[in-house]
C-alpha positions in Angstrom: -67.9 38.1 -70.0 -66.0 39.8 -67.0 -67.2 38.9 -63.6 -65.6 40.4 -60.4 -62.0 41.2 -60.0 -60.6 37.5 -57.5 -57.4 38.5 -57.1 -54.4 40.3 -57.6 -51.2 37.8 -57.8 -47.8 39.1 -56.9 -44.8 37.0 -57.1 -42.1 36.9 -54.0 -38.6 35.5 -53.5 -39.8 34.6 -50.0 -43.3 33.4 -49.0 -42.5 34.4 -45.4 -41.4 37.4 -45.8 -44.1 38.3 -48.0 -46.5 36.9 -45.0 -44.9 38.4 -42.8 -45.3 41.7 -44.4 -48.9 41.7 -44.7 -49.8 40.0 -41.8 -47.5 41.9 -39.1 -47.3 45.3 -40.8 -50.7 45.4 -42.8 -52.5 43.6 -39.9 -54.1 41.1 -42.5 -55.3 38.2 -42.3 -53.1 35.7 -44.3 -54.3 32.1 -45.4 -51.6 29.1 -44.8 -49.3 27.9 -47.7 -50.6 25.8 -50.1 -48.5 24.3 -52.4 -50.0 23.5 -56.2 -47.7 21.2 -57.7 -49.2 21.3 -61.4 -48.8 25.1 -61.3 -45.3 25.0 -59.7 -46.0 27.3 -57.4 -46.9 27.4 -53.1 -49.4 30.2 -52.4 -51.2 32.3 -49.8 -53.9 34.6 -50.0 -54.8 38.0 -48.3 -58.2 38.3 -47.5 -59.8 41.6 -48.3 -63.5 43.0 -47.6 -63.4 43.2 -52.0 -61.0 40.7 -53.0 -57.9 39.0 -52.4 -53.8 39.2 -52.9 -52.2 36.3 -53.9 -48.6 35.7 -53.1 -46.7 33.1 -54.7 -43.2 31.6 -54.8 -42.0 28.7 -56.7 -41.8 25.3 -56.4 -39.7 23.0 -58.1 -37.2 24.4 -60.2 -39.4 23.8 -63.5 -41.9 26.6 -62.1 -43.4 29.5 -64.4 -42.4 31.9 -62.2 -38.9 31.3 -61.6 -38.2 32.9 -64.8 -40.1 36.5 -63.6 -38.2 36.3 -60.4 -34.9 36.3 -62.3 -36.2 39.8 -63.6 -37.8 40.9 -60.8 -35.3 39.9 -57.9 -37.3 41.6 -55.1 -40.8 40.2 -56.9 -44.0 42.1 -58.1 -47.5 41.9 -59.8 -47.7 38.9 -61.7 -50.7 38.4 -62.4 -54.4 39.5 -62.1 -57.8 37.1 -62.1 -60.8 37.7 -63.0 -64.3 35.3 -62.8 -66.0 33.9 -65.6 -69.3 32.3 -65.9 -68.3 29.8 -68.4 -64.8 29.0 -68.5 -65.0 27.2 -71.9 -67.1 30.0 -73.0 -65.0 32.4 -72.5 -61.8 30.7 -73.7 -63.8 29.8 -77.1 -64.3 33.8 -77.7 -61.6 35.3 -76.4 -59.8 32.5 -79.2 -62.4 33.2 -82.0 -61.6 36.9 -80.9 -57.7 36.3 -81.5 -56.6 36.1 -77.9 -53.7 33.6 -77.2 -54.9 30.9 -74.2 -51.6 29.9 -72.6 -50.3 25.8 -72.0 -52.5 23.4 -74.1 -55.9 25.4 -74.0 -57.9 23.3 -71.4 -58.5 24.6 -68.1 -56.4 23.2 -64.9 -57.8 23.5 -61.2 -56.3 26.4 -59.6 -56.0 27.2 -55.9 -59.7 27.9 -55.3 -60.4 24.5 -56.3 -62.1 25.8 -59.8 -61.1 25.4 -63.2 -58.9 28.4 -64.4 -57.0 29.4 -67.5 -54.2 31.9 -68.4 -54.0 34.5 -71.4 -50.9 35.8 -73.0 -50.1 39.3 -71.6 -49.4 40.7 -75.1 -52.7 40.3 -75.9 -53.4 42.7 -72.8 -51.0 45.4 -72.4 -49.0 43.5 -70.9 -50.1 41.8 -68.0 -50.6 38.4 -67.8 -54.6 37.6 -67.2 -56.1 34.6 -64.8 -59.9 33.4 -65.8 -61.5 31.9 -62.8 -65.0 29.8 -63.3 -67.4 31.1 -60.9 
């Protein structure tokens, strides 16, 4: 069901700063913000030759992530995303399997402009998973 790893997400205080970091100390290359409103979040991606890092900050005080950043006051991994063939697919198994699908079970469009779904990270040790349709 796995595809490729897309991205590693890791939640910052400060979208600049994080930028910053990896663009002027790493040398990366950095995308420009992009702010996703149904998500509550404003992201950027690093571009990698095998994947990609995904910084996010929130927006709007009702965002998902606010919550983690209260924990984690200097930010961390929040995330990581995976591809899928079949998005629906995937969520119908991993369900009949007895994974939890976060929010109301129907895919949203993420950053990438593809239809993306989130499982609970109890159901894996802990860390919060991102399906991607391919």
């Amino acid at each position: 069901m796995l595809g490729r790893l897309n991205h590693v997400a890791i939640a910052v205080p400060d979208l600049e700063a994080g930028v910053a970091s990896y663009r002027n100390v790493l040398g990366a290359k950095v995308s420009a913000p992009q702010a996703l409103p149904e998500h509550g979040v404003t992201v950027v991606f690093v571009e990698l030759e095998n994947t990609k890092i995904e910084l996010l900050e929130p927006l709007g005080e009702g965002s998902p992530i606010a919550a983690f950043l209260e924990r984690n006051a200097s930010g961390g991994v929040h995330h990581v995303c995976y591809e899928v063939e079949d998005i629906i697919a995937a969520r119908d198994q991993l369900k009949a399997a007895g994974a939890r699908v976060l929010g109301d079970g129907e895919p949203k469009i993420g950053a990438h402009g593809k239809p993306v779904l989130f499982l609970h990270p109890k159901d894996f040790q802990g860390t919060l998973v991102e399906l991607e349709q391919r």
